[in-house]
C-alpha positions in Angstrom: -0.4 19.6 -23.7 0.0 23.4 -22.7 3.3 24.2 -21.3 1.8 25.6 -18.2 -0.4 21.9 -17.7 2.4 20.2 -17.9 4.1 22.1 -15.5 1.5 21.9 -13.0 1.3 17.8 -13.2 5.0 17.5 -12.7 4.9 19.7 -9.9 2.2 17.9 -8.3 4.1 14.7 -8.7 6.7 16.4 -7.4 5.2 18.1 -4.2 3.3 14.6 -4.2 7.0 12.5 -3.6 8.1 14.9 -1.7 5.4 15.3 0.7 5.3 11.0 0.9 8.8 11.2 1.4 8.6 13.8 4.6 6.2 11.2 5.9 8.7 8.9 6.0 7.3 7.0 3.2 9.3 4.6 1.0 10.1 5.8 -2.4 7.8 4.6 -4.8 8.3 1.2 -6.5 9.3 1.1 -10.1 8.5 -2.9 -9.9 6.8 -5.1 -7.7 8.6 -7.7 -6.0 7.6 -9.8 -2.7 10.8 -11.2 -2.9 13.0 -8.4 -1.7 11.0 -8.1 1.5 11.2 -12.0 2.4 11.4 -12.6 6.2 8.9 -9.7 6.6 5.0 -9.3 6.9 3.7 -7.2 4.2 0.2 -5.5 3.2 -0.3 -5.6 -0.2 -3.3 -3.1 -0.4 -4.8 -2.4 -3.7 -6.4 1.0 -4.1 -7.9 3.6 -6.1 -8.6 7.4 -6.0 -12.4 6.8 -6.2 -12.2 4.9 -3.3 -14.3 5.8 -1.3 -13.3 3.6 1.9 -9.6 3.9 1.1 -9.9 7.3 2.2 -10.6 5.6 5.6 -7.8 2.9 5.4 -4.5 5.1 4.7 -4.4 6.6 8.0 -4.9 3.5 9.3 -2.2 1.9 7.1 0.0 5.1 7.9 -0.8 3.9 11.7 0.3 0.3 11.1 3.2 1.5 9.3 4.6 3.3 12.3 3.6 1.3 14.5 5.0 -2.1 13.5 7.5 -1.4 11.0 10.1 -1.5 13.4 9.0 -5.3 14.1 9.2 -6.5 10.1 6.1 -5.0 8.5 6.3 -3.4 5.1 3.2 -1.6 3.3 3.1 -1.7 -0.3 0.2 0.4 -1.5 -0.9 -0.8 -5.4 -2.9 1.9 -7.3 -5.2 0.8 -9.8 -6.7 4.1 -11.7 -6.4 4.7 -15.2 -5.0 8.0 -14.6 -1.7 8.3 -12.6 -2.6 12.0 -11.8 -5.5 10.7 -10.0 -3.5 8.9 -7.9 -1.2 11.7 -7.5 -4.0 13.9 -6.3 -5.5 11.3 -3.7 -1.8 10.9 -2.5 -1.3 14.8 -1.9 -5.3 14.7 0.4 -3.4 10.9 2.0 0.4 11.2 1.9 1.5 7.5 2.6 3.7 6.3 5.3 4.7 3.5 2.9 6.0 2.9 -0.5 3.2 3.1 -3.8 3.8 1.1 -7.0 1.4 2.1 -9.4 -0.2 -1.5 -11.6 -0.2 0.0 -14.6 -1.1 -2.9 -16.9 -3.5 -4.4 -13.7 -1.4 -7.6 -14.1 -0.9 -7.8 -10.3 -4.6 -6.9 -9.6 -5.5 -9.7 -11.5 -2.9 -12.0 -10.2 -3.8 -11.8 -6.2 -7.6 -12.3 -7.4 -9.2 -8.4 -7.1 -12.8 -8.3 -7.2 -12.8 -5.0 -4.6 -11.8 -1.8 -4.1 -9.6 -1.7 -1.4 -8.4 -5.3 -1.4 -5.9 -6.1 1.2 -3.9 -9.3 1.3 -2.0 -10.2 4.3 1.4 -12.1 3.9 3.4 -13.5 6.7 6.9 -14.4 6.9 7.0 -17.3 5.1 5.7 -16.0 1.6 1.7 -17.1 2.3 -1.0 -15.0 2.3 -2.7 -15.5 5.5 -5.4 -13.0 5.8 -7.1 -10.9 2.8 -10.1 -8.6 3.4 -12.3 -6.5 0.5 -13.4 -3.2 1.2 -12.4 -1.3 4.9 -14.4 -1.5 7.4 -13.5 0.6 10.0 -15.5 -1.2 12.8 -13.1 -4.3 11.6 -9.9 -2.0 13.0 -8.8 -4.1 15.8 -9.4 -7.8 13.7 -7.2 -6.3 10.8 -4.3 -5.4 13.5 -4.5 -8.4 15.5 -3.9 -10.2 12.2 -0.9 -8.3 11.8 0.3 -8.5 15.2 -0.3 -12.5 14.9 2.0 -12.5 11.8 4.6 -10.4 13.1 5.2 -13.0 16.0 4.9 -16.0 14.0 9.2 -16.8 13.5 9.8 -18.0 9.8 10.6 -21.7 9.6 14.5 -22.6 10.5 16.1 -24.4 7.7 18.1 -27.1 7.8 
């Protein structure tokens, strides 16, 4: 790789970080792990830079984030290209909100069950998924957030 290539993808990772960090996005996630945010309702969304409708869900995720973060939601956004510059570049047109872990080996994808692109999977407080959609549809706005808002008031069992 030219020096001058190489230069320019590290700065665009970089810029990239920095411009999801301004945003008030979590750093990204070197590993995944549910269990750090028990208690809480997360979006796991699976995405890709091709995406076509995932252009149309990260503002609304961004939206979600700020508004109900505050109440226990956390928004874990899972890329899923081959190329982690082409998530890099998507990231610098969407600058998340919310932490990014990047599935290299497509483990996880193929753990929650993938089949499209995005893929959003709902988990409440207790640990259970308890909504997952395919695709965005952005006529489907106010069902995805009452979901949320449904899961955020929902108190995780009291053990005895």
């Amino acid at each position: 790789m030219l020096p001058h290539t190489m230069f320019k993808k590290t700065f665009l990772l970089i810029s990239t970080l920095i411009l999801a960090l301004q945003a008030g996005a979590e750093t990204p996630y070197d590993q995944f792990d549910l269990k750090s945010h028990a208690g809480k309702v997360v979006i796991v969304d699976f995405w890709a830079s091709w995406c076509v409708p995932c252009r149309r869900s990260f503002p609304w995720l961004n939206a979600m984030h700020r508004k109900y973060a505050n109440q226990g939601l956390v928004i874990i956004g899972v890329n899923l290209d081959a190329e982690r510059s082409a998530a890099m570049t998507f990231l610098e047109d969407f600058p998340p909100d919310f932490g990014i872990y990047y599935d290299e080996s497509k483990d996880l994808a193929r753990e929650f069950g993938v089949v499209a692109m995005p893929s959003s999977y709902l988990i409440g407080r207790d640990g259970e998924i308890r909504q997952k959609h395919f695709g965005f549809k952005v006529k489907k706005q106010d069902e995805y957030e009452s979901a949320i808002v449904d899961a955020l008031h929902d108190a995780l069992p009291v053990e005895e």
